[in-house]
Each structure stands twice: as structure tokens, then as C-alpha cells.
FILO-990079 format. One record per residue: x, y, z of N, C-alpha, C in turn. Coordinates in steps of 0.05 Angstrom, whole numbers, plus 32768, in hexadecimal, padded with zeros to 4 digits. Example, Ala and Ser with C-alpha at 12.3 -4.5 7.8 and 13.67 -1.06 7.14 Angstrom:
BEGIN
81087F8E809C80F67FA6809C81087FBE809C
81017FD3808E81117FEB808F81028001809D
REM end
This chain:
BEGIN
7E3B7DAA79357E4B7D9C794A7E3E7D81794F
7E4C7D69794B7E447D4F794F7E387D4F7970
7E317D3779727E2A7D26798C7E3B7D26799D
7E567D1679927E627D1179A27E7B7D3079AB
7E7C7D3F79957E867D54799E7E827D6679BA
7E5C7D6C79BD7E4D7D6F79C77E4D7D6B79E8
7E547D4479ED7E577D3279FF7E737D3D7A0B
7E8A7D437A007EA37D497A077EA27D687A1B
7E9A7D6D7A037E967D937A127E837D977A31
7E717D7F7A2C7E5F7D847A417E6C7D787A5D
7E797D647A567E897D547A697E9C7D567A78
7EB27D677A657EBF7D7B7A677EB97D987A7C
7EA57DA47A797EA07DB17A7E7E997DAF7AAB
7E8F7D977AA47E837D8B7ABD7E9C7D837ACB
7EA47D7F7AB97EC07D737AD57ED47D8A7AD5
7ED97D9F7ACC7EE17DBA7ADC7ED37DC17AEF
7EB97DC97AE87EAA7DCE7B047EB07DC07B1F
7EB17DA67B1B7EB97D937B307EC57D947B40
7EE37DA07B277EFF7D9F7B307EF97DC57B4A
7EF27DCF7B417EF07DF17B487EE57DEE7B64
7EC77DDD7B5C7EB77DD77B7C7ECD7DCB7B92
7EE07DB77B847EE87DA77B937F037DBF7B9E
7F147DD07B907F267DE07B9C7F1E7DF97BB6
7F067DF87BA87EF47E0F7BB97EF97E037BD4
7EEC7DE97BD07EE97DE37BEE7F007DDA7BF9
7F167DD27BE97F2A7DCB7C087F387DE67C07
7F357DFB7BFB7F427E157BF87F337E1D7C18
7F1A7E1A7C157F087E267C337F0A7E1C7C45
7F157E017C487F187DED7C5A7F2C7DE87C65
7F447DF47C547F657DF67C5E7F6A7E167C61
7F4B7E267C687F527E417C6E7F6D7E417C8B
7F867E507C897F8C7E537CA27F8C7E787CAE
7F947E7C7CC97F957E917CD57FAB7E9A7CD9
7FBB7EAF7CD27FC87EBF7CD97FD37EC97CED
7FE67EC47CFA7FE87EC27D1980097ED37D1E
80127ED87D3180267EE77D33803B7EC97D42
804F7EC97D4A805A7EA77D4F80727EB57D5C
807A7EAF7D75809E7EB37D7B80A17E977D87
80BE7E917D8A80CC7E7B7D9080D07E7D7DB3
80CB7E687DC180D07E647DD980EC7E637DDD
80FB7E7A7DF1810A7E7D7DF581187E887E12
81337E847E1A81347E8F7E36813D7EAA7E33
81357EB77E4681357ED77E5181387EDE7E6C
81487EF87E6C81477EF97E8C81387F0E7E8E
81187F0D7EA781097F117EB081067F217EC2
81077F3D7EC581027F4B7EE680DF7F4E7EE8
80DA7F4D7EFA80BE7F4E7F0580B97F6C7F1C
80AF7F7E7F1080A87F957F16808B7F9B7F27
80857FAA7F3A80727FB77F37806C7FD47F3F
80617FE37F2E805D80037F28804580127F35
805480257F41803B802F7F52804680567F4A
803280637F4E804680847F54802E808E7F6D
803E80A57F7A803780AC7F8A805380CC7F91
804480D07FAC805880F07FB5806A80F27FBA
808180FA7FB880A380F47FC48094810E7FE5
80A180FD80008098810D801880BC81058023
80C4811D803180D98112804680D180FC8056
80E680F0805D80E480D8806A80E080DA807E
80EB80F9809280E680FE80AB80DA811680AB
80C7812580B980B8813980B980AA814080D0
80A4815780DA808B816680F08086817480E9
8066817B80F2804F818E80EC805881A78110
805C81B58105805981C1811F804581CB812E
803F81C9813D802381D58148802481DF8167
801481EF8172800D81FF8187800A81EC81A2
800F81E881B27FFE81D781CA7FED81EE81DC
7FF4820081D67FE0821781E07FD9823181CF
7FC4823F81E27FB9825981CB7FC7826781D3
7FCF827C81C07FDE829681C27FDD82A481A2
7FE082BC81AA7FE682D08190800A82CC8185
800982C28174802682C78168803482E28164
804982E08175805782F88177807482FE8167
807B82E58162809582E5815C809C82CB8147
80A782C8812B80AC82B2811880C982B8810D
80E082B0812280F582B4811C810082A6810A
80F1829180F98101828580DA80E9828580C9
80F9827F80B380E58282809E80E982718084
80D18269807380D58243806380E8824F8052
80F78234805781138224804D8129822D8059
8125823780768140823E8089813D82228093
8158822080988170820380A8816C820A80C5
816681F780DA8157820480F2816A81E68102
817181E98118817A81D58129816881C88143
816A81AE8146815A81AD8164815E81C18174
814281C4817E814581DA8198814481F5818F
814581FA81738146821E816981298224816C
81278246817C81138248817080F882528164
80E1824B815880D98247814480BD82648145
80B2825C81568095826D8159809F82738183
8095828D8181808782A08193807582A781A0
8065829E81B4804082A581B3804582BC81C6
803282CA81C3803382E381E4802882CE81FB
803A82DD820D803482D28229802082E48242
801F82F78235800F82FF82557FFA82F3825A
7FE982E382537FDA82D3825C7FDE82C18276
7FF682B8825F7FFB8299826E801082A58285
802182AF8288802782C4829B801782C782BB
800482D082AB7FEB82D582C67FE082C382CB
7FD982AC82BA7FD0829782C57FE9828782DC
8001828D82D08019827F82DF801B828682FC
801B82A582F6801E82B98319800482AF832B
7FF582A4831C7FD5829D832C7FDF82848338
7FE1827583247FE7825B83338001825A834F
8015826B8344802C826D8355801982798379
800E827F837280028296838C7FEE828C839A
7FE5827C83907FD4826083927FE1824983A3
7FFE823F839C800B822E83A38015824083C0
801E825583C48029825E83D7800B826283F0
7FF4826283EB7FE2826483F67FE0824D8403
7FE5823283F27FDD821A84057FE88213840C
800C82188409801F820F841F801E8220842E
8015822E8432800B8246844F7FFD82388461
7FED822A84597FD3821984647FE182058468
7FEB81FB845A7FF281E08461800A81DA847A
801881ED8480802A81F38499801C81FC84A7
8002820784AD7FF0820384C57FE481EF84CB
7FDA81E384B37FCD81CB84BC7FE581B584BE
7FF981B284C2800B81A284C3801181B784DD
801381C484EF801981CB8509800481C38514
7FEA81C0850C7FDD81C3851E7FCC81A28524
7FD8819085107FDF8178850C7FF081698524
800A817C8524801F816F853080108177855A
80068192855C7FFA818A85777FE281848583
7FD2817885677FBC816685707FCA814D857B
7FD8814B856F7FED812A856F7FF981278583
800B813785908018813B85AE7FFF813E85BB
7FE2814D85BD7FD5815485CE7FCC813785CF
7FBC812185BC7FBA810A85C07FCD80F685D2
7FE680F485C67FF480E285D07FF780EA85F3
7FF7810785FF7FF3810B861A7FDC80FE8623
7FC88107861C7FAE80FC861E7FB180DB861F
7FBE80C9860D7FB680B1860C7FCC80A68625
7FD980B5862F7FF480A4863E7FDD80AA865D
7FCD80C3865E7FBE80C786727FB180AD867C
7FA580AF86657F8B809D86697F8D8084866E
7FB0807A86677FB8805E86657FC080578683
7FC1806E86937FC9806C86B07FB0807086BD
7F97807786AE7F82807E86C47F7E809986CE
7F8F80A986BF7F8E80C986C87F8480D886BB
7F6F80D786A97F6580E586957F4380DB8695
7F3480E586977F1980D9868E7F1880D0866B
7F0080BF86637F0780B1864D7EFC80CA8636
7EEE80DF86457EE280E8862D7EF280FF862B
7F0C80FC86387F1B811986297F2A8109861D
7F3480E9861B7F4D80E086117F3980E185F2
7F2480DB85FB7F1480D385D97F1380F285C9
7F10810C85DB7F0D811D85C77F24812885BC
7F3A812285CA7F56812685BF7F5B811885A5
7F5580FE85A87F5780E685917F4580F78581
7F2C8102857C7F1E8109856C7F2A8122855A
7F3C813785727F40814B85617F5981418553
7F668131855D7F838124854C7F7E811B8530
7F68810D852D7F5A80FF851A7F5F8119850C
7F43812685127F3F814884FD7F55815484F0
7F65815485007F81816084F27F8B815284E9
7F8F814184E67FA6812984D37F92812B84B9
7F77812A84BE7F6A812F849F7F6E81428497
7F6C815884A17F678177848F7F858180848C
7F9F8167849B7FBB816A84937FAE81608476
7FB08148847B7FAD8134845B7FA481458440
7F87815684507F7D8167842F7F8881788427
7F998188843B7F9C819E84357FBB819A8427
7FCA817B842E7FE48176841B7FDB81708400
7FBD816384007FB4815783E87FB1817683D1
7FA8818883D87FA381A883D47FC281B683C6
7FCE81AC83DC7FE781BE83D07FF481A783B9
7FEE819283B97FFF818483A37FF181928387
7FDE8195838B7FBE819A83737FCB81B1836B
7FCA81CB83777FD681EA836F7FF181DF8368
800081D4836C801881CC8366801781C5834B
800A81AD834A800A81A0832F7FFD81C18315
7FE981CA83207FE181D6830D7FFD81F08306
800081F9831A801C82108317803282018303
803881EA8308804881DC82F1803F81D382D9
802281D682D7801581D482C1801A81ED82AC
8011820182BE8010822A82B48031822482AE
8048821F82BB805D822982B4806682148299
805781FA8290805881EC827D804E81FC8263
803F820C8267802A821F8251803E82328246
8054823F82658058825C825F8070824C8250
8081823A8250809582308249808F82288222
806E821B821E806E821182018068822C81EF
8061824882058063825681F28073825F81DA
808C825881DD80A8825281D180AC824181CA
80A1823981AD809F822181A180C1821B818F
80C98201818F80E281FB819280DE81EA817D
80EF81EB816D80F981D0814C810381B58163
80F381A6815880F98182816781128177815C
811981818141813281748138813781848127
815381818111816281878103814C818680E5
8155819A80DA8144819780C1813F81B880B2
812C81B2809A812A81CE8094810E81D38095
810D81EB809880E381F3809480DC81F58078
80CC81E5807580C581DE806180A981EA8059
809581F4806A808681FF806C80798213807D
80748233807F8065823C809680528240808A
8038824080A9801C8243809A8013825880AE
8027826A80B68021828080CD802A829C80CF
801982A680D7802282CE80D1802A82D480F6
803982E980F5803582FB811280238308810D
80128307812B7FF28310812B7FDF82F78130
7FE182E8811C7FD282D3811F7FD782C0813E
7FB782B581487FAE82AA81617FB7828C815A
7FC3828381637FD0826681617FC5824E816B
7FAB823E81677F9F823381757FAC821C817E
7FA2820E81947FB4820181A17FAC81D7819D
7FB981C981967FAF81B481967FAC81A281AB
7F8C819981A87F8B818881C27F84816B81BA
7F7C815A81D17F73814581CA7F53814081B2
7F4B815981B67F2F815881AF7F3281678190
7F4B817581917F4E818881777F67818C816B
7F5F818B814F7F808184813E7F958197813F
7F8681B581427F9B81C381467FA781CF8127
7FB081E481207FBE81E881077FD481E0810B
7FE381E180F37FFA81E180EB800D81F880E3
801B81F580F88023821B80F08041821980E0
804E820380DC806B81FA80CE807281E480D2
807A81D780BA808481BE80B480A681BC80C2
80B381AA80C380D081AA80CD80CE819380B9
80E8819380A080E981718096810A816F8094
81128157809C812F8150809181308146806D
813B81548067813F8153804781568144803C
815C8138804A8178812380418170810C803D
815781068040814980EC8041812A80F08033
812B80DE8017810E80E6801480FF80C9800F
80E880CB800780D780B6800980BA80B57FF7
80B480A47FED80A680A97FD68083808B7FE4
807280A07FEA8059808F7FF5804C80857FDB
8042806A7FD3803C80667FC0802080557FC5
8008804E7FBE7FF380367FBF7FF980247FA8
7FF4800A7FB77FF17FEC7F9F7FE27FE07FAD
7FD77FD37F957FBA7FC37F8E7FC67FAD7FA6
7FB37FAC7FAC7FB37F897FBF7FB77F6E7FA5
7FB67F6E7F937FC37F537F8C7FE67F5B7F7C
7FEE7F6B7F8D800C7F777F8580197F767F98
800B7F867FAF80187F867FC980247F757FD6
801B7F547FCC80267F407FDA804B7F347FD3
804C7F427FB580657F3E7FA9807F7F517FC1
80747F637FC480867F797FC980967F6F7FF2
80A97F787FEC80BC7F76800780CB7F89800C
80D07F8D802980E77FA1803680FE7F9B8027
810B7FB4802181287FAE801181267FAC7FF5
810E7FA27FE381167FA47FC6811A7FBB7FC1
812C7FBB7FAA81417FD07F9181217FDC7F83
81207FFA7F7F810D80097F70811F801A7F67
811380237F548116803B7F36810280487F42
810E80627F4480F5807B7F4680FB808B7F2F
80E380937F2680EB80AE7F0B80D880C37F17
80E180D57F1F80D080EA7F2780C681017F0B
80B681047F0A80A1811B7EF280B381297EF2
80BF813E7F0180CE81567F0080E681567EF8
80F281377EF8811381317EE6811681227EDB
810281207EC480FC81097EA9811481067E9F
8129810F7EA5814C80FD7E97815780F27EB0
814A80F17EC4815A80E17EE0814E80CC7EEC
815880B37EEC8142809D7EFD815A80997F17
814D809C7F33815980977F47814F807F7F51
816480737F61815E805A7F6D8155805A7F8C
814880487F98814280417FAC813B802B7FB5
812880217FD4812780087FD5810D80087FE2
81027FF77FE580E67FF87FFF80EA7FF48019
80DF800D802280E28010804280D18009805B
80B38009804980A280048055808A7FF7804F
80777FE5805780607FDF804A804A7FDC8056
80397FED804F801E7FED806480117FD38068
80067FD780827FF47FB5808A7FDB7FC08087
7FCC7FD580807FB37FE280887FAE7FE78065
7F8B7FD680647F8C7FDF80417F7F7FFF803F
7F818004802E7F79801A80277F64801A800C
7F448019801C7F2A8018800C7F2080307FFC
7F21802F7FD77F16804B7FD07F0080417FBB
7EEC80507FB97ED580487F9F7EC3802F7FB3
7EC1802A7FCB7EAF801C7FCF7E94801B7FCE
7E8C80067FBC7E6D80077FB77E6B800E7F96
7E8A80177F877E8980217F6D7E9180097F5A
7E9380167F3A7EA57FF87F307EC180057F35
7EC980227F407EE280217F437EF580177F5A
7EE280087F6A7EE9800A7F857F077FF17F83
7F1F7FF97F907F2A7FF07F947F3C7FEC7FB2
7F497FDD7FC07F5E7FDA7FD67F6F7FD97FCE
7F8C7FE97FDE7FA07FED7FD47FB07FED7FF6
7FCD7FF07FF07FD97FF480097FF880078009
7FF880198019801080288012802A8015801B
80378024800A8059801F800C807180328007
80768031801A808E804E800F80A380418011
80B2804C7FF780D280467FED80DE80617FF2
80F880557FFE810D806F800A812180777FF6
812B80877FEB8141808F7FD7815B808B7FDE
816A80777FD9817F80807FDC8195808D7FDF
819480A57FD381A380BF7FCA818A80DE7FD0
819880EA7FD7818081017FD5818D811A7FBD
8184811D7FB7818381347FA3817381507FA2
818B816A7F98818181817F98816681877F8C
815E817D7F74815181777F61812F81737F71
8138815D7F81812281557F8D811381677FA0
80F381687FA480E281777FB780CF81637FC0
80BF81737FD980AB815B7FE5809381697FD6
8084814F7FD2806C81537FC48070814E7FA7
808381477F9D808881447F76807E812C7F7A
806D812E7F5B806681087F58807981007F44
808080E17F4D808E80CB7F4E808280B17F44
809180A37F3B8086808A7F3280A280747F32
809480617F4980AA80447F4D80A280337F42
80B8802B7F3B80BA80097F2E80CC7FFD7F3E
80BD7FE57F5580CC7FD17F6480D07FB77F5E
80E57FB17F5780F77F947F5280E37F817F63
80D47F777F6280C57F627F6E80D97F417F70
80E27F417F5280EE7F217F5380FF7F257F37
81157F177F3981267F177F1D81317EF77F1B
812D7EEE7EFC81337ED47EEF81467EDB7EE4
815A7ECC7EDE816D7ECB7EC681677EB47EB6
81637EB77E9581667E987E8781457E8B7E8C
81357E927E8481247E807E8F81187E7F7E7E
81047E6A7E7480EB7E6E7E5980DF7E7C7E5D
80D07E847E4880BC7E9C7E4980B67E9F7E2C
80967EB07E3380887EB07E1180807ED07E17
80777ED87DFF80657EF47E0B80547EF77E1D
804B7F087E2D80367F037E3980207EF47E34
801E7F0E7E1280017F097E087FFB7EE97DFF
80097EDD7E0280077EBF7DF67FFF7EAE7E06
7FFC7EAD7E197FF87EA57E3D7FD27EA67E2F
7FC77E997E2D7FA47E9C7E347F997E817E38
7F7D7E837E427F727E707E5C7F557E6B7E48
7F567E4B7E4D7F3F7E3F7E387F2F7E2F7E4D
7F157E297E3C7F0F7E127E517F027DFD7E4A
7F0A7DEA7E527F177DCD7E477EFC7DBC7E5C
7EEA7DA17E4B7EDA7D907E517EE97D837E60
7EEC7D787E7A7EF67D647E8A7F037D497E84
7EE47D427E757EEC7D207E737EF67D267E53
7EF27D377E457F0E7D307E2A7F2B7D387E37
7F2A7D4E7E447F477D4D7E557F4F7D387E66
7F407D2B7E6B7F4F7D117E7A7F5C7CFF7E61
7F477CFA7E5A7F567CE37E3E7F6D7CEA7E2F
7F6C7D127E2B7F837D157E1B7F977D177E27
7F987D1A7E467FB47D117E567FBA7CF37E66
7FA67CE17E5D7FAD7CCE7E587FB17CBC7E44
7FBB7CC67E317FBF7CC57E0C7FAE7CB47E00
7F8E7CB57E067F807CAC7DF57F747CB77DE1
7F7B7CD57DE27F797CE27DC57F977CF77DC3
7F947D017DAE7FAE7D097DA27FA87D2B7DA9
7F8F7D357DB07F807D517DB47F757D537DC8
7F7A7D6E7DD57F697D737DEC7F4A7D7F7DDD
7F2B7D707DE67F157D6D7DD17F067D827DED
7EF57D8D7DDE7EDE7D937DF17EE07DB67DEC
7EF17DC17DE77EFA7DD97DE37EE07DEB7DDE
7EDC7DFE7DEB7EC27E0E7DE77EA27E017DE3
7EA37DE27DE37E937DD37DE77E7A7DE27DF4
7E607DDE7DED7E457DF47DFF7E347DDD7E08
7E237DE07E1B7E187DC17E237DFF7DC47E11
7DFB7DA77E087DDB7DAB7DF97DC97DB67E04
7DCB7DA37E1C7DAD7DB27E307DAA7DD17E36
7D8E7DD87E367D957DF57E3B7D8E7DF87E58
7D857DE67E6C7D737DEA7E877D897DF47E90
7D827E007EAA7D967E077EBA7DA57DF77EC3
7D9E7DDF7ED07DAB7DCB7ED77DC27DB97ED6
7DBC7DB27EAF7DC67DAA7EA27DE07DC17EA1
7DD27DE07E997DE97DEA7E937E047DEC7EAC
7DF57DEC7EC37E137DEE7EDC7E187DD47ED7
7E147DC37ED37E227DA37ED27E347DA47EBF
7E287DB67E9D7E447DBB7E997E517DCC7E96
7E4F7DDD7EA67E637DF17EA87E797DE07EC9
7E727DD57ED87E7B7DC77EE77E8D7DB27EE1
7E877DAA7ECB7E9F7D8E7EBA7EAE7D917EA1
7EB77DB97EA47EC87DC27E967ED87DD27EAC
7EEF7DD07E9D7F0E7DDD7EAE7F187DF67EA3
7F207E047EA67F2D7E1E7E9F7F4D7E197EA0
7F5A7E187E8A7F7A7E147E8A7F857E307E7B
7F9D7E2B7E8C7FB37E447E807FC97E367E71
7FC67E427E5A7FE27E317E457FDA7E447E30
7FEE7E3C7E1B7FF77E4B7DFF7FF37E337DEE
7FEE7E497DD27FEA7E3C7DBE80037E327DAF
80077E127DA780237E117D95801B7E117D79
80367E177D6E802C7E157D50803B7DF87D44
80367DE57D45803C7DCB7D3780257DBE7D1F
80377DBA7D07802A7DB37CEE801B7DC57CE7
80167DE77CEB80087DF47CDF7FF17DF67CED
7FEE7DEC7D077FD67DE57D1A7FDF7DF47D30
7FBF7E057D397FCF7E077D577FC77DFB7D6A
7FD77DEC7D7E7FCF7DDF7D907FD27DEB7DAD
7FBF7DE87DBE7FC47DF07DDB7FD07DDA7DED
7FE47DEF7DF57FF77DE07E0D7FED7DEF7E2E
7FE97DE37E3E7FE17DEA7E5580057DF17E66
7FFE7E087E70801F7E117E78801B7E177E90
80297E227EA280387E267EC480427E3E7EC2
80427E557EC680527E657EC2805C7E777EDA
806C7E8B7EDD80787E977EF480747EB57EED
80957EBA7EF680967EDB7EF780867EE17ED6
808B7F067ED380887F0C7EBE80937F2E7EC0
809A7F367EA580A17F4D7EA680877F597E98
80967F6E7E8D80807F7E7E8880777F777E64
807F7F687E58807C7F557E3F807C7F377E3C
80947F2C7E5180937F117E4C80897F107E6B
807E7EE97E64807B7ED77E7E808C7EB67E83
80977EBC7E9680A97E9E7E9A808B7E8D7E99
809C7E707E90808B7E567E8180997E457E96
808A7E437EA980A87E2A7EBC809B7E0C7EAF
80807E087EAA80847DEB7E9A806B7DEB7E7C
80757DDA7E6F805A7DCE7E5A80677DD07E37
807C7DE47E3E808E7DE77E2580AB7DE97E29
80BA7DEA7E0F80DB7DEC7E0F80D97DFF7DFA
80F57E057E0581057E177DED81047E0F7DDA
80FE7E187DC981017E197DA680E47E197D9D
80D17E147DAC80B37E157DA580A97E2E7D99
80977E2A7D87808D7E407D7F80727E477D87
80687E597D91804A7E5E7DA280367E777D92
802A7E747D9480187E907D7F801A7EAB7D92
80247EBF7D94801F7ED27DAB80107EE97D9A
7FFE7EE77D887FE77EFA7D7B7FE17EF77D67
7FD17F067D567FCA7F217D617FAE7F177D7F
7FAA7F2E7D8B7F9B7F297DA67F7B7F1B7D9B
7F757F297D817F557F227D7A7F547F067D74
7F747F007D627F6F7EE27D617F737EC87D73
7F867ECF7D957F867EC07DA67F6A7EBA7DB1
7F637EDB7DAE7F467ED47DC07F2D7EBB7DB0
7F2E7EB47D927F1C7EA17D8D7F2C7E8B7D82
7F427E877D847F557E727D6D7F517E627D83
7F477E407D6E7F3B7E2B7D887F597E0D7D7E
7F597E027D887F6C7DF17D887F6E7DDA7D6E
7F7F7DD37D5F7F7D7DCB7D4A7F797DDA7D31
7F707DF97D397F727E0A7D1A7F8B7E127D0F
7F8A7E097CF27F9B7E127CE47FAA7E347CE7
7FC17E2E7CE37FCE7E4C7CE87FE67E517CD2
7FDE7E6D7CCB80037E747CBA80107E877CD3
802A7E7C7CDC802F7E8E7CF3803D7EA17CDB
80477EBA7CE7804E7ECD7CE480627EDE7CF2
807F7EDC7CEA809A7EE27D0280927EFF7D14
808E7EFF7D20808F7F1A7D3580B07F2C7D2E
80B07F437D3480C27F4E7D3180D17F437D49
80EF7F447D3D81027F3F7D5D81067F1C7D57
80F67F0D7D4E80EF7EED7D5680ED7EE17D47
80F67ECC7D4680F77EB07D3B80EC7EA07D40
80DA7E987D2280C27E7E7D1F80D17E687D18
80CA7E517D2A80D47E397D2880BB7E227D22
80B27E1D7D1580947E0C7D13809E7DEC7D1E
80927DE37D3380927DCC7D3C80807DB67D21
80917DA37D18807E7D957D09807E7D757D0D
808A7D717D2A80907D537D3080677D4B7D39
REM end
């Protein structure tokens, strides 16, 4: 093989390599990512929020004792129809009976007394007033007019105690006949028993201020039910008297009934404090519109309340919605178009002191916007957004319809930085439109 044969081959040879090094690298250099892409578009939006909890009648009593007695008598029994005033429980009375005849015999004792001392009242009083007309003429010495006045005095008091006495036996005799009367415990309203928690035989304790007392039967109106639910305190604030809810109760997985919100607690309700589970929450009960055979108290339930409804409005997926954070002073310049890019993007400060580092963590911003896909690039748009359902979120500013936005996969929103190359990829359902102005 000549020289110059030699020179060709070798030369040759070198400038493939070249060419290979040189594809390599813009092959690695025009790597792009794989991204999922839908088209900005309008949708109409309901805004929900989901809580479950107990379906309870809306109206209900616990029945209970106001005094002790042995139960003698339970003339209904759970799930009898019972009217105000029917009634319900029995206690024995001979107790209270005897305590009653006591008091009665008591009261007749001090109005016994008390008509003597009221006679004997009325002629201290004449014996005075003789006495004082005496004395006013000079016909009486002073120390019988004074002892007259003295005993007049005496009796008008031991009148006074002895009325004060008989009001006392009074009041208590109307107390005893208040006892012998609750022994006969009476349904407060219309409804059905829904529960007894009592035998004949059993001592019926009585509730006082100091003690809860059992529960010896429920009374509930069943035409009306109601479903107690807890939500988180950053939910609670959406919700209002009157919104439209969907209840699906566990026990009739082919029926969703409607209702509305009836009520909303002002008092939070603290659980897990001191834990990482600890959360505040606040009840709310939604009333049913319709009652149904189907339905019982105590089934769990789960509402979904209409918070807010859009018609037509932009919106992207949720997942497309994510929050970066952006160097200050390149965000100023790039919204005052002295660069064509928002710069600074994940930027770390050189310095490592502490100092340095809050200074810059202090002269970076945290923005909420989506990624677009223009020229194969994705770029972040900083966005405004509103309601949301349970997949999409209204965009009220920063984009239009027809845009195309990356909405995944989730691993790659979380590191895809602004300006990287992208092959979007149509989502099912959706249409990729690549912005390339």
C-alpha cells in the first residue's frame, strides 16, 4: 500500500470519528423529556366538598327519670308509634305517696297554727289600739300602753313566721305531689321508640343537676333525617346554609339521595393534639330531603356539597397547577421585557453562611403557574386560579384557550425546570396543540 493510499485511509478515518463525536453530542444535547400535554380549554366546574359521617333523626329525646323508683310498668315497646302525652314508663309509688301524705299533714299542721297566730295577732292589735287611744287622753299609765305595744309587736312577728312556715310545707307538698305526678313518665312528642334500655324490676335512677341519669328510651321523629358530618377547617369556610348535597349512604350503594346544609358548627372540634395526626375540624349537618324506608339512624353516609359551580371557564388538570421559586431581581427584568426568560430557577446561593443563606432565600419568590409547551420548550407561565373539581382547576388569568400545558407524568413536573426540551405526548380524551409563535 503506497503513501499516499495510507494518508487517505487515515484521514478518512479521522473525520468519521469527528463526524460520530460530533452527532453524539448534539444527540445528548437535544436530549428531550417526555411529558403528557392537554389543550387549554373551557369546562364546566362544580366545586365539592366530602365529608361521611352518621345519618341521626333530625328530631329526637333521650328519656330519662327525674326521680328514683322501681319500674313497674313499660306499656310500649322499640319501634311502636307513640303520640304526645302517651304513656311510656311506670315507677312504683308508695314511696312517694308517703312522702306526699307527709307533706300534706304537714301543711294542715301549720295552717292550724297559723289561724292562731293570726287570732291571736288580730287581739294583740285591738288590745293595743285601746291601750293607745287611753293613753292619748291620759287615762292609761305609760307602762301598760308600752306593754301592749310590746305584745302587739310579738304577734305580728310570730304571725309573719308562722305564714313564712306554712308557705315552706306548702311549697314542699307541691314539690312531693310534682314527684308523685313524674312517676308517670309521658312521650314529649309524636314519634317512634326507637330505642329501650329498660326492664320491669329495674330501679330507675333519677337525673339531677349533679348526675346524668340513664337513658331508659329514645323517642325520634323519623320523617326527617340528618346526616352529622366533620370538615377540616380549611373546607369549612367554603360551605353555607342551603347548599345542594348528594348523600350515598353504605347500606344503598344503587341510591344517591339529595339534600342541603342545615347547619354549621361555630365550635372547632380538636383531635390528635400534640400528634402528627392532630387535626380541627367542625360539624355540619345536612338534612335529607325525602325520607326513606330504606333508611335507619346510625348507617354511615358520605356527602358531597356543591360548594360553587362555573359554567365555560378555563381550566387545566389539576396536576399541572405546580409552584416554583423564582430569583426576584431576574423576575423583575423578565416582566419588564428585558429578557425573553424567567432566570434564576432553582438557583442555590454560593455562600454557604447562614446569613448569606436567609438573604437568599429572602430574594426568591414562590409562584404558582404551569408549564407551556412552545417550540418544544417548556416554559413557565405564572397563573391565578379559582374553583376546582375533583380533576380540573379554573385558570382565571396567565393563559388562553388553545394552549398547550404539560399536566405529567407527576415525577416529571416535580424536576422539569423552565426552558427544557419536551416531546409532549396526547393524554387520552385530549388534544395537543404545540404553541410555536
Amino acid at each position: 500500500m503506497s503513501k499516499k493510499t495510507k494518508i487517505l485511509l487515515f484521514g478518512g478515518g479521522a473525520l468519521v470519528l469527528i463526524v460520530v463525536v460530533i452527532l453524539n453530542f448534539t444527540m445528548s444535547s437535544d436530549k428531550k423529556t417526555t411529558v403528557n400535554a392537554q389543550t387549554v380549554s373551557q369546562r364546566d366546574l362544580t366545586e365539592m366538598v366530602s365529608a361521611s359521617g352518621r345519618i341521626q333523626p333530625k328530631t329526637k329525646v333521650n328519656i330519662t327519670s327525674q326521680v328514683n323508683g322501681e319500674i313497674v310498668a313499660l306499656p310500649v315497646r322499640e319501634g311502636d308509634t307513640v303520640k304526645v302525652g302517651q304513656l311510656l314508663v311506670v315507677l312504683d309509688t308508695v314511696q312517694l305517696r308517703s312522702d306526699l301524705d307527709q307533706a300534706y299533714f304537714a301543711v294542715n299542721e301549720i295552717s292550724a297554727r297559723l289561724a292562731g297566730a293570726k287570732t291571736n295577732l288580730e287581739q294583740s292589735e285591738e288590745e293595743f289600739n285601746r291601750q293607745k287611744q287611753l293613753f292619748e287622753n291620759k287615762l292609761t299609765p305609760e307602762a301598760v300602753f308600752n306593754n301592749t305595744r310590746y305584745e302587739y309587736q310579738n304577734a305580728k312577728s310570730s304571725y309573719e313566721a308562722m305564714l313564712a312556715s306554712s308557705k315552706q310545707s306548702q311549697s314542699r307538698y307541691d314539690k312531693q305531689l310534682d314527684y308523685l305526678k313524674k312517676a308517670k313518665i309521658s312521650s314529649p312528642m309524636d314519634g317512634i321508640v326507637t330505642m329501650v334500655d329498660c326492664e320491669a324490676g329495674e330501679i330507675a335512677a333519677a337525673q339531677t343537676a349533679f348526675t346524668q341519669g340513664k337513658t331508659l328510651m329514645t323517642i325520634a321523629n323519623l320523617d326527617v333525617y340528618e346526616v352529622e358530618v366533620e370538615v377540616d377547617e380549611t373546607e369549612v369556610g367554603k360551605i353555607g346554609v342551603g347548599q345542594p348535597v348528594k348523600i350515598e349512604v353504605d347500606a344503598c350503594p344503587d341510591t344517591a339521595f339529595t339534600g342541603a346544609v342545615a347547619e354549621i358548627g361555630n365550635t372547632a372540634i380538636f383531635k390528635g393534639l400534640g400528634t402528627q395526626d392532630q387535626s380541627t375540624n367542625f360539624k355540619v349537618k345536612v338534612e335529607f330531603h325525602e325520607a326513606s324506608a330504606k333508611i335507619r339512624p346510625g348507617m354511615s353516609a358520605t356527602v358531597d356539597i356543591t360548594t360553587n359551580k362555573k359554567d365555560k371557564v378555563l381550566s387545566v388538570p389539576y396536576s399541572a397547577v405546580v409552584v416554583r421559586s423564582f430569583d426576584l431581581d431576574s423576575l423583575k427584568k423578565s416582566r419588564s421585557g428585558q429578557s425573553t426568560e424567567i432566570a434564576g430557577e432553582g438557583v442555590q446561593a454560593a455562600e454557604s453562611t447562614a446569613d448569606t443563606t436567609t438573604k437568599a432565600d429572602q430574594n426568591r419568590k414562590e409562584l404558582k403557574g404551569v408549564f407551556l409547551i412552545k417550540n418544544s420548550k417548556a416554559e413557565f407561565v405564572e397563573v391565578q386560579t379559582g374553583i376546582a373539581d375533583q380533576k380540573n382547576i379554573e385558570v382565571v388569568s396567565g393563559i388562553q384557550a388553545g394552549d398547550s400545558v404539560i399536566s405529567g407524568p407527576y415525577r416529571v413536573l416535580r424536576t422539569i425546570k423552565n426552558g427544557d426540551l419536551v416531546n409532549p405526548q396526547k393524554e387520552m380524551g385530549s388534544e395537543v396543540r404545540e404553541d410555536r409563535s
